[in-house]
C-alpha positions as CSV (number, residue, x, y, z in Angstrom):
1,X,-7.3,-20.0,11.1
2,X,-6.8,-21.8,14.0
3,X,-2.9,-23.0,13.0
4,X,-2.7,-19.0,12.3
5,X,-3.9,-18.2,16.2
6,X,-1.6,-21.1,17.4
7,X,1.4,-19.2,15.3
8,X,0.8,-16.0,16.8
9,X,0.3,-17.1,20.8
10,X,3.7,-18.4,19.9
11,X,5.5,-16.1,19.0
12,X,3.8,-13.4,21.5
13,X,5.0,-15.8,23.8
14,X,8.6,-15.9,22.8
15,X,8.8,-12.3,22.8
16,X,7.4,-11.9,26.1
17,X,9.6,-14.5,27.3
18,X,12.9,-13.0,25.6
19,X,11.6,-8.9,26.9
20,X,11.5,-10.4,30.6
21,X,14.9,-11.9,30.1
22,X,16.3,-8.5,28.7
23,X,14.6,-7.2,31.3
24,X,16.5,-9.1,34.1
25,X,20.0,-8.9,31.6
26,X,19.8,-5.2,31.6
27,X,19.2,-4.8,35.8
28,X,22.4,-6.7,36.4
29,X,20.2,-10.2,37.4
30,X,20.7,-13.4,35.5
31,X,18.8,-13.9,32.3
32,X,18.2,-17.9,33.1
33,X,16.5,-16.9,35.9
34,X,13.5,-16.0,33.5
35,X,14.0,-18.0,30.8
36,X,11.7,-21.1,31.5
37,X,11.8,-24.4,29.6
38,X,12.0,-23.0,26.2
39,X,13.9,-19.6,26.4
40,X,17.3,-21.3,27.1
41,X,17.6,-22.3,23.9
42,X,19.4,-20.0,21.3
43,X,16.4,-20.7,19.0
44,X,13.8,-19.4,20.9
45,X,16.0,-16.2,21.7
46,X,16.6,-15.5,18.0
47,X,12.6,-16.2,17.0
48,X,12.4,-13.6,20.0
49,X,14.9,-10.9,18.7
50,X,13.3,-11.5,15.0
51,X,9.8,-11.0,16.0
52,X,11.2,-7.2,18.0
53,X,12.2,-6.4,14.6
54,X,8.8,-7.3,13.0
55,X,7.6,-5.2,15.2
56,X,9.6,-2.6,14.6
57,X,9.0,-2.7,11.1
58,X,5.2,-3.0,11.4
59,X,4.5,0.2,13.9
60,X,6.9,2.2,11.5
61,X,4.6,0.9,8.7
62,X,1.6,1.9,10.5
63,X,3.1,5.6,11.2
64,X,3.7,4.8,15.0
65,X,7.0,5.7,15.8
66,X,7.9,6.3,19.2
67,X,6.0,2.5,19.1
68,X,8.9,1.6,17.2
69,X,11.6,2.9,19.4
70,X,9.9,1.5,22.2
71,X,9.6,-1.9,21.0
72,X,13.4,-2.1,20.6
73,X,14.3,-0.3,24.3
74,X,15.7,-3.5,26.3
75,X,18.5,-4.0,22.6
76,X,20.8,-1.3,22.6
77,X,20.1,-0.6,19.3
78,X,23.6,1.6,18.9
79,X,25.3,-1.4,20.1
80,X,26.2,-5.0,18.2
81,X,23.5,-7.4,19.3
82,X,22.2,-10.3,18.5
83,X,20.5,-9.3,15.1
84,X,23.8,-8.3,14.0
85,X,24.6,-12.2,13.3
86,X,22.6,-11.5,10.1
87,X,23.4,-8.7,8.0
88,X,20.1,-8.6,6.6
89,X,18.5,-7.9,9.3
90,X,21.0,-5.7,10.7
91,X,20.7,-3.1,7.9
92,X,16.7,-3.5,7.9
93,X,16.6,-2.8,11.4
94,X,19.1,-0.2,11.5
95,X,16.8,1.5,7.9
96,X,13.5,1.5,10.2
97,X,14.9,2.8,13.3
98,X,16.7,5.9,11.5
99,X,13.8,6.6,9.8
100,X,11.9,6.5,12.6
101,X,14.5,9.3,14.3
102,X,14.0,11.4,11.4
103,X,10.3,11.3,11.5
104,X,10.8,12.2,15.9
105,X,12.8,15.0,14.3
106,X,15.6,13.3,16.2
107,X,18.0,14.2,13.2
108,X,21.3,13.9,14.7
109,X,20.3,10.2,16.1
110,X,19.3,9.5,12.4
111,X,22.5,11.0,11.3
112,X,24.6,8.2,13.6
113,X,22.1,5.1,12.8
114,X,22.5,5.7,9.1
115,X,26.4,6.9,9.0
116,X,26.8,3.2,11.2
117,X,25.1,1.2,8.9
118,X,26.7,2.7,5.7
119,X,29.9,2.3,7.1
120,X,29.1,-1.0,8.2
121,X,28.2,-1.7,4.2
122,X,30.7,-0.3,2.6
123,X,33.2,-2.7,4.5
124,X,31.3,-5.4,4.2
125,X,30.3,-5.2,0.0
126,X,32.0,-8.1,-0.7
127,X,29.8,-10.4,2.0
128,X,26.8,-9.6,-0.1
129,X,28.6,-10.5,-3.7
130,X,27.9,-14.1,-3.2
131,X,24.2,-13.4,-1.9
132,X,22.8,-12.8,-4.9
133,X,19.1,-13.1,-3.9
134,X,19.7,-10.7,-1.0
135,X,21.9,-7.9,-3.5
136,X,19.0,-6.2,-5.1
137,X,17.4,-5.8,-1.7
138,X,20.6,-4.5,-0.2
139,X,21.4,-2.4,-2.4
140,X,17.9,-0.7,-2.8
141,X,17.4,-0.1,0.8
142,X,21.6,1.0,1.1
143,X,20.1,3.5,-1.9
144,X,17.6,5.0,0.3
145,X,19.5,5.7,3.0
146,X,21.8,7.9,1.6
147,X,18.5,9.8,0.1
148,X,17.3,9.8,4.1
149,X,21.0,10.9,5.1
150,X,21.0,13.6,2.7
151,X,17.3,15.0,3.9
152,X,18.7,14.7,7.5
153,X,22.1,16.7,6.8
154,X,19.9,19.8,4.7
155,X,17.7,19.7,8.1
156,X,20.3,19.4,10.7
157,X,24.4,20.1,8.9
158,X,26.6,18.6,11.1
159,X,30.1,16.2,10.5
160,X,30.0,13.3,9.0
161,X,32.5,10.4,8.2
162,X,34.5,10.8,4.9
163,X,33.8,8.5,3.4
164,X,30.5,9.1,3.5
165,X,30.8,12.8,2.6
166,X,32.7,11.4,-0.9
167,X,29.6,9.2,-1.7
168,X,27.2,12.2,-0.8
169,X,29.8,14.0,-3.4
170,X,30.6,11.7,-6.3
171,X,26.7,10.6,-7.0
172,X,23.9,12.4,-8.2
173,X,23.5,13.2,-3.8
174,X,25.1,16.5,-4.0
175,X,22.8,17.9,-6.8
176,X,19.8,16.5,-4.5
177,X,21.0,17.9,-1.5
178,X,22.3,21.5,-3.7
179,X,18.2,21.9,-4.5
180,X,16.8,21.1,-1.1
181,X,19.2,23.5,0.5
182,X,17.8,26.5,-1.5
183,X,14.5,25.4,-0.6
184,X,13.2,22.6,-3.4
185,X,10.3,21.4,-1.6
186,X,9.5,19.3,-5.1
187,X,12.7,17.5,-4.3
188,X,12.2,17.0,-0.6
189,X,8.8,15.4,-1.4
190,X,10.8,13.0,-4.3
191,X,13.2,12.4,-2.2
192,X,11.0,11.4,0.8
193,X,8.6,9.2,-1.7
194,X,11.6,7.3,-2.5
195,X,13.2,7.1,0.5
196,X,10.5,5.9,3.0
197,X,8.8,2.4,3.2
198,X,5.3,1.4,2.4
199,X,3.4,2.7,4.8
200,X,0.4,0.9,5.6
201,X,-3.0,2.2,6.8
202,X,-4.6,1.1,9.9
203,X,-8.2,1.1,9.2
204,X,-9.7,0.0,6.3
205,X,-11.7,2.4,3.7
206,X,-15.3,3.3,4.9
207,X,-18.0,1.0,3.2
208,X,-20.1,3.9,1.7
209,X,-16.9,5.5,0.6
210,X,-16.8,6.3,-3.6
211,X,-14.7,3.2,-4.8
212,X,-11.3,4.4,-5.1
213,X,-6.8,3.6,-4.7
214,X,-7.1,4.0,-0.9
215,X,-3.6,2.3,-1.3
216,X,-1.6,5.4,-1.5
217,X,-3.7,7.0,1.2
218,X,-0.9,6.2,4.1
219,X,1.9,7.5,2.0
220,X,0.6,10.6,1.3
221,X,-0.5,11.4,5.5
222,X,3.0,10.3,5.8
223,X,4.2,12.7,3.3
224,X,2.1,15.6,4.2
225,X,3.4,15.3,7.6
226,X,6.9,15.4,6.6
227,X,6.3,18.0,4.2
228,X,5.0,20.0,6.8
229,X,7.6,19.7,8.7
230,X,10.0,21.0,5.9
231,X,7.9,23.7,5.2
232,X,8.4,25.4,8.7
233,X,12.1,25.0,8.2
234,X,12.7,26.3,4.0
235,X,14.0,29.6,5.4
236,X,16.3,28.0,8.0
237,X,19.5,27.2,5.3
238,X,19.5,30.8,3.9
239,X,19.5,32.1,7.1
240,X,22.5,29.8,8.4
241,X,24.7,31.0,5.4
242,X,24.4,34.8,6.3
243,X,25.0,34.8,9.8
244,X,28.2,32.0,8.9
245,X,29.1,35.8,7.2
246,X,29.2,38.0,10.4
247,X,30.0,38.6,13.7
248,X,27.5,41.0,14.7
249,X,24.3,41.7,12.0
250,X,21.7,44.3,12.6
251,X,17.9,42.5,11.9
252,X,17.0,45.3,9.4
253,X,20.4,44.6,6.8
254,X,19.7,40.9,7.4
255,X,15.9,41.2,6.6
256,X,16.8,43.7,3.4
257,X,18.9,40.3,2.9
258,X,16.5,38.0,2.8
259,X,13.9,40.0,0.8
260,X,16.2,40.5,-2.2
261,X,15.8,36.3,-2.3
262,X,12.0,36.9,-2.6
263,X,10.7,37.0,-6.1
264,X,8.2,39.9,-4.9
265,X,9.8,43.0,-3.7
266,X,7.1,45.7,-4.6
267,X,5.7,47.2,-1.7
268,X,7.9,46.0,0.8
269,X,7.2,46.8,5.0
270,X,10.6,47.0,6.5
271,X,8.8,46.4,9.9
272,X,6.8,43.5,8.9
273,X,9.9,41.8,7.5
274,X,11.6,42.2,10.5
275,X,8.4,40.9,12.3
276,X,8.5,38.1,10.2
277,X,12.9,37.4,10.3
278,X,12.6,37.0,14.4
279,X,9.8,34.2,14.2
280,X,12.2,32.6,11.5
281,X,15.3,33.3,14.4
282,X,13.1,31.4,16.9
283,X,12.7,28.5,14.5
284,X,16.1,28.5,13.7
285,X,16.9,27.8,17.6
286,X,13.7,25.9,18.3
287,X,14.4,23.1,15.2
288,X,18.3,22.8,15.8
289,X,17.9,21.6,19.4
290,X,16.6,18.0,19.4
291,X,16.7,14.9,21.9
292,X,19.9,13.2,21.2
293,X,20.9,9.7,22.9
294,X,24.4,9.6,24.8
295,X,24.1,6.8,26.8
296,X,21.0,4.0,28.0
297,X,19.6,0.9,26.7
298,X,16.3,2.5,25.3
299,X,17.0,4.2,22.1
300,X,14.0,6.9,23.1
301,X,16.3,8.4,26.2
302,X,18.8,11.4,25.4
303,X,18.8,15.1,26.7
304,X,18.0,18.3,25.0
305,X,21.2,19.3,22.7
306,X,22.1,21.7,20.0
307,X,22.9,20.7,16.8
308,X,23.8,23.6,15.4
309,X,27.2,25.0,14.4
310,X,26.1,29.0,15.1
311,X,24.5,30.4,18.2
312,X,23.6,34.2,18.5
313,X,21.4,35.7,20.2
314,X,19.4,39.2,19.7
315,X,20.1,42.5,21.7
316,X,17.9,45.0,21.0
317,X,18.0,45.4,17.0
318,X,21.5,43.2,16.7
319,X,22.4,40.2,15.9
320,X,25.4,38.8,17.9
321,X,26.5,35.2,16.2
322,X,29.6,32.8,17.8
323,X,30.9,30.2,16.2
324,X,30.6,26.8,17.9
325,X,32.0,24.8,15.4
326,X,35.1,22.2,16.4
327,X,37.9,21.9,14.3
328,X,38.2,18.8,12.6
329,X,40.5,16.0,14.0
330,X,42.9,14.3,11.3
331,X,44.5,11.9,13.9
332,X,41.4,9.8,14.0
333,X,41.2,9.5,9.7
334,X,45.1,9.2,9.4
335,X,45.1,6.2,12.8
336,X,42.1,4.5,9.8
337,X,43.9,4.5,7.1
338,X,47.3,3.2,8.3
339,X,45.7,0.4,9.9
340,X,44.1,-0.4,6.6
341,X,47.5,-0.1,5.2
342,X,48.9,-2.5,7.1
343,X,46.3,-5.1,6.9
344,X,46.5,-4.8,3.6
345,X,50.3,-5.3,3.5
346,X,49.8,-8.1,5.6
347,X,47.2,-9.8,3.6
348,X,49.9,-9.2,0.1
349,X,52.7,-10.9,2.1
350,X,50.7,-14.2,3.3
351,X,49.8,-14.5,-0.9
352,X,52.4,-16.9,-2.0
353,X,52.4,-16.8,-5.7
């Protein structure tokens, strides 16, 4: 016990130490300044940034996640820092703080942690060939990101990289993502199940409790939340792909509209259904504007933006919809792909056979 205390006063020390030198780094002042005896050496610094990560890790474990942002706010987490050195660590890292995003309801910050880090693994497959006791691991946790992606893209469609979108395509993804657009709550919850860690609970059963599995206690508050969540938003995706249809839309055609998707349309109040289509309108413009981050070392700052691709807004008993949506940009794909060209003509011409 007491070499266990000793263990932890040491490493609560180095990651004191190492937070007051990020600190200083990030103010413009001079990082040695801080650093003491110990901190100087490159050791000590990466014992530091390791231990950040546990925590990370541990308050998204325990359901804390603004915690687990918060932990990681002197490391620009959207930059290439010093737990980058170790792939492993970069992909865990960069797994805990998407999910934590997606569970902020910070969807379009998800969206860029986990598009990064796939990216990132998809260049880099062949670094983890030769590591086989680190492959299962990797490609478990690469597994459930694109299940996470896929959640966050149903919840909040916006661009992603094409690469990606061809993976999301070619894998059994697209029939996932096909059911949770049309309002599979079954497969959101499977999906989610899969997807997330092991959450862990932070209290222990009560002692005159009925002997039970308290194990799978945290997983399923986590999931109800989530689920919760999703529930508000099931109407959202059939709403989006009418008004994609129209210009202008009067609330009574789009609530007849919506009704013929109902299973039940015996006794039907025109009025009520309208009632009920404007709250869903209010969620549709309440749930696609999020905090997004644009610039700042802490991954918890952003400002207010919309995610979405439509905007309308209601006069009187109409519907008026503009689309925001940018044209793609090919220059950026085509610049890619030529310089892949050429590195890979360069590689074929230094081969001497």
């Amino acid at each position: 016990m007491c070499c266990a205390f000793l263990t932890f006063c040491t490493l609560w020390w180095i990651r004191v130490t190492l937070k007051q030198q990020l600190e200083v780094y990030a103010s413009g002042g001079d990082p040695e300044s801080v650093s003491g005896e110990f901190g100087s050496h490159s050791l000590y610094k990466m014992l530091g940034y390791f231990s950040l990560v546990g925590l990370l890790r541990l308050h998204s474990l325990l359901g804390d996640y603004y915690q687990a942002i918060k932990v990681l706010e002197n490391i620009e987490v959207h930059k290439k820092s010093q737990y980058a050195h170790i792939p492993a660590c970069q992909i865990s890292t960069s797994y805990y703080v998407g999910f934590a995003y997606m569970m902020m309801r910070r969807y379009s910050d998800a969206i860029r942690t986990f598009s990064s880090i796939l990216l990132y693994i998809q260049r880099t497959k062949q670094l983890f060939a030769s590591k086989t006791y680190q492959h299962d691991q990797i490609n478990k946790q690469t597994d459930q990101m694109y299940h996470l992606l896929a959640i966050c893209l149903v919840l909040h469609p916006q661009c992603v990289d094409e690469s990606i979108q061809q993976v999301l395509r070619e894998k059994s993804y697209h029939e996932k993502m096909y059911k949770m657009q049309y309002g599979d709550l079954a497969e959101f919850e499977n999906s989610f199940v899969y997807a997330c860690p092991k959450f862990l609970s932070p209290y222990p059963p009560p002692i005159d409790s009925v002997s039970g599995d308290y194990s799978k206690e945290a997983i399923q508050h986590q999931t109800a939340v989530f689920m919760d969540e999703v529930a508000q938003q099931k109407m959202l995706p059939t709403i989006r792909s009418y008004l994609k249809l129209y210009t202008t839309l009067p609330l009574s055609k789009l609530a007849t509209f919506m009704a013929q998707n109902s299973r039940n349309n015996e006794g039907r109040d025109l009025d009520k259904e309208i009632e009920s289509l404007v709250i869903h309108l209010l969620c549709f413009k309440h749930k696609m504007k999020n905090v997004v981050w644009s610039k700042g070392a802490s991954g918890l700052e952003g400002k207010f933006q919309s995610g979405s691709e439509l905007d309308f807004y209601i006069d009187n008993d109409m519907i008026h919809i503009a689309d925001t949506k940018v044209a793609h940009r090919y220059g950026d794909f085509f610049i890619r792909k030529i310089i892949k060209f050429e590195d890979l003509n360069r590689k074929l011409h230094q081969l001497k056979l």
